[in-house]
C-alpha positions in Angstrom: -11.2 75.0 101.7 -11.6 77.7 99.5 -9.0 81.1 99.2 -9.5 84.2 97.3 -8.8 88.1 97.5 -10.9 90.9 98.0 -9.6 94.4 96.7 -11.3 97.8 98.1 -10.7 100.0 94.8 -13.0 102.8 96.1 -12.3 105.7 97.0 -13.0 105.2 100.9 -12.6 102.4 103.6 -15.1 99.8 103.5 -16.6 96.3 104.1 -17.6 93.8 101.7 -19.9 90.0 102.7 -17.8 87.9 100.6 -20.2 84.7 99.8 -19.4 81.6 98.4 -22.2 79.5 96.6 -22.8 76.5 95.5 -24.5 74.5 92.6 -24.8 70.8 92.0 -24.4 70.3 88.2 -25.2 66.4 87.8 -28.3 65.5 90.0 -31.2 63.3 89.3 -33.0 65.5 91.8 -34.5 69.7 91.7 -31.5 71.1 93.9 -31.0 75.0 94.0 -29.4 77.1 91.8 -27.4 78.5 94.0 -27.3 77.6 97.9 -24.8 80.0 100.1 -22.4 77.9 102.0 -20.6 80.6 103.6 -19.6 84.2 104.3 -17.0 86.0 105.6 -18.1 90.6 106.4 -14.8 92.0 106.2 -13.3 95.9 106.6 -11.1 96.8 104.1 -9.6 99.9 103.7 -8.9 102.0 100.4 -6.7 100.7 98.0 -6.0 97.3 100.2 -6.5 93.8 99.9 -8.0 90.8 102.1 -7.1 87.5 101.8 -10.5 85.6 102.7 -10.3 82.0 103.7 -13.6 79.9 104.2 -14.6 76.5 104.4 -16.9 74.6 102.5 -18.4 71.3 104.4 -19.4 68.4 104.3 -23.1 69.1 105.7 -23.2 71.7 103.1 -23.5 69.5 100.6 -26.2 67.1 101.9 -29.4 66.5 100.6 -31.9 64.0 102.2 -33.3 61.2 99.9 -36.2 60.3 98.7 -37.9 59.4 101.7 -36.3 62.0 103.7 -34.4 60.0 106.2 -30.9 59.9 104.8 -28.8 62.3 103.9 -26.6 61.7 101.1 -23.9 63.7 98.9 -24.4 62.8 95.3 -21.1 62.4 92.9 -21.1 64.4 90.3 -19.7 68.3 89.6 -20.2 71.1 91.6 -19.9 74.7 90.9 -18.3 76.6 93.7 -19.1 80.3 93.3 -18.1 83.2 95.2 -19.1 87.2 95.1 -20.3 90.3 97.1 -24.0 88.6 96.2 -25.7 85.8 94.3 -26.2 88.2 91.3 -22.2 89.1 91.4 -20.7 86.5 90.8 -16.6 86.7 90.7 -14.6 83.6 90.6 -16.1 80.3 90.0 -14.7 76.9 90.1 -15.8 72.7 88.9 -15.3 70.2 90.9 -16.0 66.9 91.1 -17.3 64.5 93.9 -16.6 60.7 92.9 -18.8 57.7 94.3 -18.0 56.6 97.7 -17.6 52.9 97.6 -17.2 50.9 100.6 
């Protein structure tokens, strides 16, 4: 679950696509550098903030293996990212996925 505000400092009402990314740091595989996991379009007016609240998934962090019929999660960090875009970039955030054992 991920929480962050948005601030209109314009001059005039508005709406923003707030976008949250991901990026696997440690993987043995070629993984994107940046995958969108989700967004939120919200109106805000001048001079007010939103409080944005989305989720980030399980699925969202799949991959299949190597002979594509699994999908697994790999351990490792991830970088959560979120922004108006992929190129504006505004908060980001390490985390760290440890080994499932059963």
């Amino acid at each position: 679950h991920i929480t962050f505000d948005v601030e209109n400092i314009g001059a005039m009402d508005g709406s923003e696509a707030a976008q949250v990314y991901i990026r696997v740091l440690d993987s043995d595989v070629k993984r994107p550098l940046k995958q969108l996991v989700a967004f939120k379009k919200v109106f805000i007016k001048k001079g007010e903030t939103s409080n944005i609240s989305l989720d980030i998934l399980p699925e969202d962090l799949y991959r299949y293996d190597d002979n594509n019929k699994c999908r697994v999660i790999d351990s490792g960090r991830y970088e959560i990212m979120a922004g108006a875009s992929s190129e504006d970039i505004r908060l980001t955030k390490v985390i760290k996925i440890e080994p499932f054992n059963k």
